[in-house]
N, C-alpha and C positions, 0 to 999 in steps of 0.2 A: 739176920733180921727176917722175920716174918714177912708175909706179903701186906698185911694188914700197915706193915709199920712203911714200907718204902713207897706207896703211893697215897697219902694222905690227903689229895685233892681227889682224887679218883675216888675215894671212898665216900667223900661229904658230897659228890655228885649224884653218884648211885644212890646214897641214903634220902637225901633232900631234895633231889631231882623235879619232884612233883611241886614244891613248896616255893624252890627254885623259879620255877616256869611260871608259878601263878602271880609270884612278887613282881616278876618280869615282865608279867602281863597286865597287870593292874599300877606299875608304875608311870607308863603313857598318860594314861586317865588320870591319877593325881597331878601329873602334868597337864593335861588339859584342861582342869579344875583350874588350877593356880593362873595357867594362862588367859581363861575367863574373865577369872576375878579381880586380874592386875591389871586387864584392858590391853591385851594384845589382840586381840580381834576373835572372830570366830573361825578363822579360816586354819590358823595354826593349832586351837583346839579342835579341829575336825580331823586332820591331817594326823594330830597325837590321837587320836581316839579312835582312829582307823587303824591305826599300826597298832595298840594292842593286841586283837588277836593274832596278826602274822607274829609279833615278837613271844607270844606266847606258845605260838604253835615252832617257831625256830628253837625254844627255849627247853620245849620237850622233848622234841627229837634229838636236841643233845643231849640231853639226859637218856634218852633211852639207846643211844649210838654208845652211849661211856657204858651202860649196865652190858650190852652186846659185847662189847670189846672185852670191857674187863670178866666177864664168864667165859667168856673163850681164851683170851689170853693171860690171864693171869692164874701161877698158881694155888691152888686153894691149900 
């Protein structure tokens, strides 16, 4: 088998990685929308709306930790 073929999450990482991290990041915020609007207060929509960019910034450096690995260790 190919290398292409035996890591098939590896690869939708490295490819989407960027697309990845921005879903990830702007998922908090639809979360904090929802929490608004249902009347859960503002305290837990601030707290989700803070944590987007740290989960956004966790969210690319995994992605850019799988593209590093996988150029180095796997063979092409």
């Amino acid at each position: 088998m190919s290398p292409e073929q035996n890591y098939p999450a590896v690869r939708f990482v490295v490819r989407y990685g960027l697309w990845l991290a921005v879903v990830a990041g702007l998922a908090p915020l639809f979360v904090a929308a929802v929490a608004l609007l249902s009347g859960w207060g503002g305290g837990a929509a601030l707290v989700l709306a803070l944590s987007a960019p740290l989960l956004f910034l966790v969210m690319k450096a995994f992605a850019e930790l799988v593209a590093i690995i996988s150029d180095m260790l796997l063979p092409k």
